[in-house]
CHARMM-style PDB file with segment names, atoms N, HN, CA, C and O in Angstrom:
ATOM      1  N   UNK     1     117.426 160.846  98.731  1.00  0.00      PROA
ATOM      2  CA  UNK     1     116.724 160.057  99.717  1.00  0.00      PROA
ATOM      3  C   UNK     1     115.945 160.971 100.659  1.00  0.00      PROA
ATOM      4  O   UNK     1     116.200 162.109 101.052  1.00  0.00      PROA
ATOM      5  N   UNK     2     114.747 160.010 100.954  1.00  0.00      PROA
ATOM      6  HN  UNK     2     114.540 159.085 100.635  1.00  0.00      PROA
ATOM      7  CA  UNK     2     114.265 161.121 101.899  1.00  0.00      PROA
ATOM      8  C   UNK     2     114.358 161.139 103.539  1.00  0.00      PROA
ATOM      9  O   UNK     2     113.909 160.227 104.233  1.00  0.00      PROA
ATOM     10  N   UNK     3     115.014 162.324 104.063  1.00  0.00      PROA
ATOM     11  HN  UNK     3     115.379 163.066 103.499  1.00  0.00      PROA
ATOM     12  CA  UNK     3     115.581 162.232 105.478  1.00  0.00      PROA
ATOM     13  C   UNK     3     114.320 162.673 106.478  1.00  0.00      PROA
ATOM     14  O   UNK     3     113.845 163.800 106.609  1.00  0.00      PROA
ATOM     15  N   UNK     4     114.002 161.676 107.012  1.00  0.00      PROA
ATOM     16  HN  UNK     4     114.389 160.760 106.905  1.00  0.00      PROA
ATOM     17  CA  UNK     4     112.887 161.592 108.534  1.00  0.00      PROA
ATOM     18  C   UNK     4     113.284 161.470 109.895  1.00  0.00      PROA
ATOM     19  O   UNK     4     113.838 160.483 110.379  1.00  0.00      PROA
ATOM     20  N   UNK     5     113.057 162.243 110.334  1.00  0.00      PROA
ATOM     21  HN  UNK     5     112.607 163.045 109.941  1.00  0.00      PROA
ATOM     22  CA  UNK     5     113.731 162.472 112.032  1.00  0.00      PROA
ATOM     23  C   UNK     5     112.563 162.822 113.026  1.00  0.00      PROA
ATOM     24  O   UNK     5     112.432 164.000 113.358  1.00  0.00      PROA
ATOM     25  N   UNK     6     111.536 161.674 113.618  1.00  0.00      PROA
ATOM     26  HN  UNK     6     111.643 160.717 113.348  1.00  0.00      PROA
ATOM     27  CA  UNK     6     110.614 161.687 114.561  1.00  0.00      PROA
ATOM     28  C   UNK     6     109.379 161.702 113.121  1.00  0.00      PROA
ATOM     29  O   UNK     6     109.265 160.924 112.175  1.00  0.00      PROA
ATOM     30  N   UNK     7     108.251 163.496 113.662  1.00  0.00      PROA
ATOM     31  HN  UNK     7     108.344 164.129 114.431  1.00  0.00      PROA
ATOM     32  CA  UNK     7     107.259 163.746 112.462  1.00  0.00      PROA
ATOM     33  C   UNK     7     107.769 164.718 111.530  1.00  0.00      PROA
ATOM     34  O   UNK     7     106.922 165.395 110.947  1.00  0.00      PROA
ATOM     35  N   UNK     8     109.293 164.973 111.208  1.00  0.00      PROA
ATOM     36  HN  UNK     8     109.980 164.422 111.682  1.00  0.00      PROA
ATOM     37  CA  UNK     8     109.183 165.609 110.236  1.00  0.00      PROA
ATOM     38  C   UNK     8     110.222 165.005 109.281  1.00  0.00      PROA
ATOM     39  O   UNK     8     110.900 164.023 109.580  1.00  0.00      PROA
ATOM     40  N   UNK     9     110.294 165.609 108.203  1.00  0.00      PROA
ATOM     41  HN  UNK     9     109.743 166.408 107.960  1.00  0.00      PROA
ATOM     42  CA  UNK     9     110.819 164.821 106.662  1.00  0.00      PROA
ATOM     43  C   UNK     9     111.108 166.109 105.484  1.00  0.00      PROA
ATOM     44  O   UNK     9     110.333 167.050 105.314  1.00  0.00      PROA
ATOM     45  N   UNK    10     112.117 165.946 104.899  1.00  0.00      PROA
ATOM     46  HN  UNK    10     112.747 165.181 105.037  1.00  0.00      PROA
ATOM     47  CA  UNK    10     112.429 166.475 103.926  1.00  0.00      PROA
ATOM     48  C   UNK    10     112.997 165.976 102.743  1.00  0.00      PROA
ATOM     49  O   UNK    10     113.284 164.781 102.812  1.00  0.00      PROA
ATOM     50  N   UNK    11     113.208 166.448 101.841  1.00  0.00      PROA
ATOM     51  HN  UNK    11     112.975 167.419 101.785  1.00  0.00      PROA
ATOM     52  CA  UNK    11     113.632 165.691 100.387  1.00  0.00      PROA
ATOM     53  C   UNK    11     113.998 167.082  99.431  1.00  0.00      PROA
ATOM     54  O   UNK    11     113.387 168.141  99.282  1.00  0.00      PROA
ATOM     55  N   UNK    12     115.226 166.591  98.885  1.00  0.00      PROA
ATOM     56  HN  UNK    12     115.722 165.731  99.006  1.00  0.00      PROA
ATOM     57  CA  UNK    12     115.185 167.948  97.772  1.00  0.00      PROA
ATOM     58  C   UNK    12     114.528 167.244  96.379  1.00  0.00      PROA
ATOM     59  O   UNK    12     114.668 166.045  96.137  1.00  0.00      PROA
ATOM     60  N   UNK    13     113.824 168.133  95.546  1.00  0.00      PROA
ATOM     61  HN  UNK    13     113.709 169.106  95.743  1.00  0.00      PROA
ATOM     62  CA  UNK    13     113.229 167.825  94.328  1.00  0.00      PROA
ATOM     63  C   UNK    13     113.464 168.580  93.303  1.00  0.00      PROA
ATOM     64  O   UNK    13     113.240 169.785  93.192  1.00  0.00      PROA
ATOM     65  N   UNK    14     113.953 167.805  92.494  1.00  0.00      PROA
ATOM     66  HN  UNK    14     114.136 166.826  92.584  1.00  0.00      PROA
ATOM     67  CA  UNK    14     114.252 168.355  90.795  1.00  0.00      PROA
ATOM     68  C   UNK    14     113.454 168.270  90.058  1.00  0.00      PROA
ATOM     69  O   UNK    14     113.392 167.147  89.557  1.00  0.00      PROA
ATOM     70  N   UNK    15     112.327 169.377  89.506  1.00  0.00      PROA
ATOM     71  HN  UNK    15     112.377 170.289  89.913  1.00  0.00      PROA
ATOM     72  CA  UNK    15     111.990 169.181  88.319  1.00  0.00      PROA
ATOM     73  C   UNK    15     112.573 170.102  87.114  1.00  0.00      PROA
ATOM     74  O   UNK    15     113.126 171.201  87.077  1.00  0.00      PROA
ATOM     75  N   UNK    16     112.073 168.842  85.849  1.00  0.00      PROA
ATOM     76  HN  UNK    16     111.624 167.949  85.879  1.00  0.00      PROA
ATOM     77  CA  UNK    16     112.955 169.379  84.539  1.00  0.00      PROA
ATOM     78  C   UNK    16     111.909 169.747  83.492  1.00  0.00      PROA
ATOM     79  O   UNK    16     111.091 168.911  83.108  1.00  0.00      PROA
ATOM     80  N   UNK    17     111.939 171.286  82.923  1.00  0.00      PROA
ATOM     81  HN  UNK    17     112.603 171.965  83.235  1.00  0.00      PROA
ATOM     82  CA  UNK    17     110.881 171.127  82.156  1.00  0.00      PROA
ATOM     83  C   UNK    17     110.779 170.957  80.884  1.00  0.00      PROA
ATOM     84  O   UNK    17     111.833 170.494  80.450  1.00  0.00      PROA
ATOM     85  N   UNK    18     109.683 171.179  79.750  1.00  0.00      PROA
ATOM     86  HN  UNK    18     108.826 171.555  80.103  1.00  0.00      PROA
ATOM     87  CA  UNK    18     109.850 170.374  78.251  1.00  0.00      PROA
ATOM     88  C   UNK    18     111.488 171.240  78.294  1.00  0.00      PROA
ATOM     89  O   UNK    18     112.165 170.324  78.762  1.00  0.00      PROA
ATOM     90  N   UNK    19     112.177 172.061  78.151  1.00  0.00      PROA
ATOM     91  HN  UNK    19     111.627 172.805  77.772  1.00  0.00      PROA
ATOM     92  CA  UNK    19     113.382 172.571  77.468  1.00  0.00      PROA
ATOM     93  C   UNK    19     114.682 171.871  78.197  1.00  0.00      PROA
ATOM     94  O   UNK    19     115.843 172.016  77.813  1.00  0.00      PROA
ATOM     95  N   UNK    20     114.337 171.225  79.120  1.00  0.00      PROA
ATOM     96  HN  UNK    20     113.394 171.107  79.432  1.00  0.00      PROA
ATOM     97  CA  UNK    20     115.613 170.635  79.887  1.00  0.00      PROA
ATOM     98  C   UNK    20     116.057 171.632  81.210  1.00  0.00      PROA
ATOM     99  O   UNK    20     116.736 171.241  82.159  1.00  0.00      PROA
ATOM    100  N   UNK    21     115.598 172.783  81.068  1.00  0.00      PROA
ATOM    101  HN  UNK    21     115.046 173.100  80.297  1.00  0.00      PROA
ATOM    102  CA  UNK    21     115.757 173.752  82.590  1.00  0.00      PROA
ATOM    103  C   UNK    21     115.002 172.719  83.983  1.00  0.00      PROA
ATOM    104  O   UNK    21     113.959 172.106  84.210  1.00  0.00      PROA
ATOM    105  N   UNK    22     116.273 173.022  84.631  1.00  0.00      PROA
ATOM    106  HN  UNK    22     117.121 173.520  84.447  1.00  0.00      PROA
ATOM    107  CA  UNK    22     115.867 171.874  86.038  1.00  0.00      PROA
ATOM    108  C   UNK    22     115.865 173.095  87.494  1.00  0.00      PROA
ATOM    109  O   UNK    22     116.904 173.723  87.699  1.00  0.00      PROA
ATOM    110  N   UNK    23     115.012 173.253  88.128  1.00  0.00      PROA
ATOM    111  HN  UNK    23     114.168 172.743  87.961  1.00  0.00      PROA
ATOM    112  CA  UNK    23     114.534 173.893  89.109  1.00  0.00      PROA
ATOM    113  C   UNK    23     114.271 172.916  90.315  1.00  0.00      PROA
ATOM    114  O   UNK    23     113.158 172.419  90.486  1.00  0.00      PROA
ATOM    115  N   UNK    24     115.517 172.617  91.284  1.00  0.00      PROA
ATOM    116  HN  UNK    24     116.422 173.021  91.145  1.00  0.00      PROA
ATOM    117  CA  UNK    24     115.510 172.320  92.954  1.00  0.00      PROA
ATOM    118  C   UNK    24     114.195 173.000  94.045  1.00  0.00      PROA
ATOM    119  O   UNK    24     113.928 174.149  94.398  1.00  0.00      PROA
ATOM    120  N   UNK    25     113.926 172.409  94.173  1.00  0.00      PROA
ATOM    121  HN  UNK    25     114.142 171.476  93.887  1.00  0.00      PROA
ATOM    122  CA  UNK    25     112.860 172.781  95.531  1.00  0.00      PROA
ATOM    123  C   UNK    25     113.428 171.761  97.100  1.00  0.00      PROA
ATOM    124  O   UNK    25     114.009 170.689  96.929  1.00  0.00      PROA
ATOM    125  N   UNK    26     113.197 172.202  98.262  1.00  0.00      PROA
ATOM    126  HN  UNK    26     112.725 173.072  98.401  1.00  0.00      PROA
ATOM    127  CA  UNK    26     113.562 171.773  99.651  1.00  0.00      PROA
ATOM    128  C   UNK    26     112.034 171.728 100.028  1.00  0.00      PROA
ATOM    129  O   UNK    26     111.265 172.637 100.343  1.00  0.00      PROA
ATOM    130  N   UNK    27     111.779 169.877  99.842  1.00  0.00      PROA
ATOM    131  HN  UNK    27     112.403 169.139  99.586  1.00  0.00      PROA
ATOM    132  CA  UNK    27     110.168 169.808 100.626  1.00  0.00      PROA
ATOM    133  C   UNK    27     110.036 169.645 102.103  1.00  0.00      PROA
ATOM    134  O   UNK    27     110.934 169.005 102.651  1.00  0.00      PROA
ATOM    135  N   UNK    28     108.983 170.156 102.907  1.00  0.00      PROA
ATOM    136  HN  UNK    28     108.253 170.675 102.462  1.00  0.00      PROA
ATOM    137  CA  UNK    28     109.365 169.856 104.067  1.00  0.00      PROA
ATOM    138  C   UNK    28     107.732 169.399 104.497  1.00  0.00      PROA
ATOM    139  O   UNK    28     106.696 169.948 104.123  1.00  0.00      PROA
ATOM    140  N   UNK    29     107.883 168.213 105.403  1.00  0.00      PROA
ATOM    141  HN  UNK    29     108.725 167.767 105.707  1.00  0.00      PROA
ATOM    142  CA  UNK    29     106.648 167.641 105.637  1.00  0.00      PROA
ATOM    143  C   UNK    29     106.696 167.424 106.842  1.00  0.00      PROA
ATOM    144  O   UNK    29     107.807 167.239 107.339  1.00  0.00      PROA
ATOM    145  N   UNK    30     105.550 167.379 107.651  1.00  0.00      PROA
ATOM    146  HN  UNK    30     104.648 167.529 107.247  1.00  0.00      PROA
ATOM    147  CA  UNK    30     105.334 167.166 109.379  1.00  0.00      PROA
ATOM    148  C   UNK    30     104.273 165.689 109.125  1.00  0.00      PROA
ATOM    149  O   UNK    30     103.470 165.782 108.196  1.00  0.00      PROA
ATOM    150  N   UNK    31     104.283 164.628 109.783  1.00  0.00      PROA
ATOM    151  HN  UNK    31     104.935 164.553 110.537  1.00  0.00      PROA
ATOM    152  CA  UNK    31     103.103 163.989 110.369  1.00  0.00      PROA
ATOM    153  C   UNK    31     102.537 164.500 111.128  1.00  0.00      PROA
ATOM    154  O   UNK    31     103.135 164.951 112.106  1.00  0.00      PROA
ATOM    155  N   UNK    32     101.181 164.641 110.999  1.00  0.00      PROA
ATOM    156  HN  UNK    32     100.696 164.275 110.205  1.00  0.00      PROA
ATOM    157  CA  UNK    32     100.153 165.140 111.975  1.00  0.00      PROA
ATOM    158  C   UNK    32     100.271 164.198 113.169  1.00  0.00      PROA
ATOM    159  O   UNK    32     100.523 163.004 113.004  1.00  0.00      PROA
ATOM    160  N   UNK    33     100.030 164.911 114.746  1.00  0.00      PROA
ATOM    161  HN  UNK    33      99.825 165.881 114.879  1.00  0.00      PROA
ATOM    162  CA  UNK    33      99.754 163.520 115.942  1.00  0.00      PROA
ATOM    163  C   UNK    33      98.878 163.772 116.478  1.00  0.00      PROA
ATOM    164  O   UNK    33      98.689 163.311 117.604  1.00  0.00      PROA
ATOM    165  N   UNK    34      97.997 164.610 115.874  1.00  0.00      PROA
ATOM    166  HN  UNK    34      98.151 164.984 114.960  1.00  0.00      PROA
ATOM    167  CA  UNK    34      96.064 164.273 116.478  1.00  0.00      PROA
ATOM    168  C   UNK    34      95.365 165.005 115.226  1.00  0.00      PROA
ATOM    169  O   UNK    34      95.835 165.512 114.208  1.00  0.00      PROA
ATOM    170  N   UNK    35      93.974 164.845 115.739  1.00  0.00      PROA
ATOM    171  HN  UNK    35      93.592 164.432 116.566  1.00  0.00      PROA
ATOM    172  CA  UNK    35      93.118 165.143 115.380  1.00  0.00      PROA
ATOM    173  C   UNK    35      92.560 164.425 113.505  1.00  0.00      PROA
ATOM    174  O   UNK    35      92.834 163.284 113.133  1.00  0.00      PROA
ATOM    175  N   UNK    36      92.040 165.117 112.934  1.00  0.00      PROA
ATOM    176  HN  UNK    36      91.818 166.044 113.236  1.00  0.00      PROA
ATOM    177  CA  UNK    36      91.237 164.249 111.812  1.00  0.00      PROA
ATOM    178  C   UNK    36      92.719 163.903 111.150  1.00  0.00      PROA
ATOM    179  O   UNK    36      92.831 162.678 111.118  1.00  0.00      PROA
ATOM    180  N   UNK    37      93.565 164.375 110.761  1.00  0.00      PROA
ATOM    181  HN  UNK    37      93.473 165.370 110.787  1.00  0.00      PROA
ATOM    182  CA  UNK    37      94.718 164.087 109.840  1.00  0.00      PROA
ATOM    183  C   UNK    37      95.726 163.168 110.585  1.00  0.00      PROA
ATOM    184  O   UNK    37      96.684 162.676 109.989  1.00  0.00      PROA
ATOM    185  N   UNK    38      95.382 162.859 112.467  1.00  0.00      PROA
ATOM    186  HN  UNK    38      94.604 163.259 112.951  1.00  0.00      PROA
ATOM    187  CA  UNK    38      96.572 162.276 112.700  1.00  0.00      PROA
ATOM    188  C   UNK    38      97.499 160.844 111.691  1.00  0.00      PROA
ATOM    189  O   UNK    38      97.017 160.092 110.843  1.00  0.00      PROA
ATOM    190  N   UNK    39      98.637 160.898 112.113  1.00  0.00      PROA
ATOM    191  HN  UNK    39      99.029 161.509 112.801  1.00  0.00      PROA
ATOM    192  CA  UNK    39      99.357 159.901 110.928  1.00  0.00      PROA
ATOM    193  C   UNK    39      99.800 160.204 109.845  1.00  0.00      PROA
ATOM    194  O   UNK    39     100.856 159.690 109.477  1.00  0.00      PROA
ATOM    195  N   UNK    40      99.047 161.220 108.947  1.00  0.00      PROA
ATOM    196  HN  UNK    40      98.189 161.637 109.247  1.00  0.00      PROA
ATOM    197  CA  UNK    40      99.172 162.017 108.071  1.00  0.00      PROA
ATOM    198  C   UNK    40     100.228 162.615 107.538  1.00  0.00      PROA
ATOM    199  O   UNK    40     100.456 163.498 108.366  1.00  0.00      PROA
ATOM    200  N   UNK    41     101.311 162.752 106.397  1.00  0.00      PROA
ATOM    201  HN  UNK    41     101.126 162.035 105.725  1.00  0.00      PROA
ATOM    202  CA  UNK    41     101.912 163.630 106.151  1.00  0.00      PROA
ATOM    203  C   UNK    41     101.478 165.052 105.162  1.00  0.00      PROA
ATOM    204  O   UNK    41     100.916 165.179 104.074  1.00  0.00      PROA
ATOM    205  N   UNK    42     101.980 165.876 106.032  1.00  0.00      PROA
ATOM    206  HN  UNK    42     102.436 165.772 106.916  1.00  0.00      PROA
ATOM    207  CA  UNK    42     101.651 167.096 105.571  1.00  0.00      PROA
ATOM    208  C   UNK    42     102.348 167.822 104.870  1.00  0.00      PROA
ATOM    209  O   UNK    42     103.529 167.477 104.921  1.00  0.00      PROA
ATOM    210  N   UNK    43     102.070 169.084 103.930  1.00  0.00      PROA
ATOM    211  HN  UNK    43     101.111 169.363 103.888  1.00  0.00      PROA
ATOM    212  CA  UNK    43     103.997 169.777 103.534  1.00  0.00      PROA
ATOM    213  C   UNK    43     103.555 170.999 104.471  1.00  0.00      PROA
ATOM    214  O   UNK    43     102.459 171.435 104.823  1.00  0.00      PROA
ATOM    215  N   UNK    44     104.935 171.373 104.732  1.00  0.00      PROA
ATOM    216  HN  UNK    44     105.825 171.019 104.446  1.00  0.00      PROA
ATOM    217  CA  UNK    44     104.732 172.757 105.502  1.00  0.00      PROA
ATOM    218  C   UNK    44     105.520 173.617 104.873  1.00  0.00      PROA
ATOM    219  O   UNK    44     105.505 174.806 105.192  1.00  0.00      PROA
ATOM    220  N   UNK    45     106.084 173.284 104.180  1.00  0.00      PROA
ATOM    221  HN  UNK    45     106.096 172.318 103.921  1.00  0.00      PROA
ATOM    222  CA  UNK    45     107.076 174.277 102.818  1.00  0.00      PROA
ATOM    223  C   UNK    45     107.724 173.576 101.765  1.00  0.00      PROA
ATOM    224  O   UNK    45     108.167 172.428 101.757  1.00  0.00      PROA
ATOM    225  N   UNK    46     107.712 174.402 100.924  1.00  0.00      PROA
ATOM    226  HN  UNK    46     107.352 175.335 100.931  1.00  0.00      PROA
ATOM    227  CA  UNK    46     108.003 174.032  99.440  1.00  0.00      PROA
ATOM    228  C   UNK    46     108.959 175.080  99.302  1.00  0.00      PROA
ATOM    229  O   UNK    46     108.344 176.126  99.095  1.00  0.00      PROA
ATOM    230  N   UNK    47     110.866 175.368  99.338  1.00  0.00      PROA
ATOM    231  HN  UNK    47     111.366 174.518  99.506  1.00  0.00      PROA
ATOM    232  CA  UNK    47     110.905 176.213  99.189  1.00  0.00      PROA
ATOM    233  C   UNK    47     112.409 175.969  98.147  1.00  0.00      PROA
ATOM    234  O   UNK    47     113.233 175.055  98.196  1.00  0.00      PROA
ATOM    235  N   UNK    48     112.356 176.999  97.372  1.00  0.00      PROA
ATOM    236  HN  UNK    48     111.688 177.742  97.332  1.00  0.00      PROA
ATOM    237  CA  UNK    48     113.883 177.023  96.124  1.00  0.00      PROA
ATOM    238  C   UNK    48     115.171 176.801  96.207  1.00  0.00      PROA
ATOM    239  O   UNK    48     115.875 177.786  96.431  1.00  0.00      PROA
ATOM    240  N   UNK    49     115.648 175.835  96.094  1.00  0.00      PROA
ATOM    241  HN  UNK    49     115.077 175.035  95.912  1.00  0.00      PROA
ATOM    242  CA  UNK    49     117.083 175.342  96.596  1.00  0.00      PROA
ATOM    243  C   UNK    49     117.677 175.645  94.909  1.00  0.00      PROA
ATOM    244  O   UNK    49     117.081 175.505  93.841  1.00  0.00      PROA
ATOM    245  N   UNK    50     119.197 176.145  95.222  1.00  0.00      PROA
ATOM    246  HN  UNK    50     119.681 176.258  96.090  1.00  0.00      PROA
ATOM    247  CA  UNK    50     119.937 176.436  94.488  1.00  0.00      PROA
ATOM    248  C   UNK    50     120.407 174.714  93.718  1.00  0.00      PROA
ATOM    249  O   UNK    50     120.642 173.646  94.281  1.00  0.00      PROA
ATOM    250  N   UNK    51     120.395 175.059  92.346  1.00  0.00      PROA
ATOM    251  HN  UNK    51     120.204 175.927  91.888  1.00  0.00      PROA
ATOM    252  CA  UNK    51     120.042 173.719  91.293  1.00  0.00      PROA
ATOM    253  C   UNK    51     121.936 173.365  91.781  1.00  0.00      PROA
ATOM    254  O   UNK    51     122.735 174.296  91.887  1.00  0.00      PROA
ATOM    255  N   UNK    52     122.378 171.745  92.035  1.00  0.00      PROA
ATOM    256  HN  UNK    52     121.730 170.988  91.949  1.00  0.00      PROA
ATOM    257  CA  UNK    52     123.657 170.826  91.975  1.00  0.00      PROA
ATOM    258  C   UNK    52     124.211 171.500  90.663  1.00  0.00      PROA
ATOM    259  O   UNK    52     123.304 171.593  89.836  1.00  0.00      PROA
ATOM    260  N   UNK    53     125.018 171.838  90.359  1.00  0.00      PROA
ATOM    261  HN  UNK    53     125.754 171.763  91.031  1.00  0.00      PROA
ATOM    262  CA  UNK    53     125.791 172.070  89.074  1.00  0.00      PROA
ATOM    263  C   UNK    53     125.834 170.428  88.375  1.00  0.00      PROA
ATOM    264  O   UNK    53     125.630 169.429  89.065  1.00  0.00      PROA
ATOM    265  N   UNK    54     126.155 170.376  86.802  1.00  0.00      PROA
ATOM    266  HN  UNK    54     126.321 171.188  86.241  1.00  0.00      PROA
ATOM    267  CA  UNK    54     125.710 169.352  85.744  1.00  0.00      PROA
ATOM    268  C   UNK    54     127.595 168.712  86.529  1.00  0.00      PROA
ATOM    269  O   UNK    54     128.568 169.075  87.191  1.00  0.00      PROA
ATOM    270  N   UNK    55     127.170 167.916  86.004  1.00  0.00      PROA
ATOM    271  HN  UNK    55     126.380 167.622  85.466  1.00  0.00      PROA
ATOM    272  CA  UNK    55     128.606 167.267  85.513  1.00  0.00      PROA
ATOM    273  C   UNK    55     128.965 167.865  84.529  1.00  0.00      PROA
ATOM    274  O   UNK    55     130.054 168.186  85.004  1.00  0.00      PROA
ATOM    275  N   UNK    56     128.990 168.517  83.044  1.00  0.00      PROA
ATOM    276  HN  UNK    56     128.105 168.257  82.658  1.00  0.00      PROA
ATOM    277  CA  UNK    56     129.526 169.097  82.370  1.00  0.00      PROA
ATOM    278  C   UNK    56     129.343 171.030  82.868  1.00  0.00      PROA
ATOM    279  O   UNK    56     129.657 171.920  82.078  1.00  0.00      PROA
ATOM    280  N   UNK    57     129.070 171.169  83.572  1.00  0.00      PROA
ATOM    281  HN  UNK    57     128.815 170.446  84.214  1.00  0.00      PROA
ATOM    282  CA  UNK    57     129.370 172.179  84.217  1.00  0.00      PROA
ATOM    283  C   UNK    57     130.342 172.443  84.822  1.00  0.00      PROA
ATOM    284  O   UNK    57     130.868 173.552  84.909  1.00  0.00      PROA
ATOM    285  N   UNK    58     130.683 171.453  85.304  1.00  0.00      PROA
ATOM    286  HN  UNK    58     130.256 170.551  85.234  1.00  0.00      PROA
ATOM    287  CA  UNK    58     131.688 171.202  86.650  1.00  0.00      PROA
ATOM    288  C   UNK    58     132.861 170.977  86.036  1.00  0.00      PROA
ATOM    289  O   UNK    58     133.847 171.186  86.743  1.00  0.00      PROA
ATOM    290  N   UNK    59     133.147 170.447  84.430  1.00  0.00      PROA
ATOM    291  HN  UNK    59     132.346 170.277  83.856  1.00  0.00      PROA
ATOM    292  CA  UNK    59     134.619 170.356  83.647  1.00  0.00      PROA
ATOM    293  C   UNK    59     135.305 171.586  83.741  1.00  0.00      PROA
ATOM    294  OT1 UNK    59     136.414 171.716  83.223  1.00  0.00      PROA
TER     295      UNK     59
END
């Protein structure tokens, strides 16, 4: 889920690629409160979060 507190927001993201390797990222986004972008969400980092272990990992 994604957690919002005032203008900023984060979400962790899994992508999986063609082989099934899954790579976590920690997004982090601001709403702009002026100028041409106000309202706007922005990212202000994209950064590598250590991947949840599988359920068959975890046996």
């Amino acid at each position: 889920a994604v957690e919002v507190s005032d203008n900023r927001a984060h979400q962790l993201v899994t992508i999986t690629d063609m082989v099934g390797e899954e790579i976590t990222y920690h997004w982090v986004l601001t709403r702009q409160t002026e100028g041409e972008f106000k309202d706007c969400w922005m990212t202000n980092a994209v950064i590598p979060a250590p991947t949840p272990p599988t359920e068959r990992e975890t046996m």
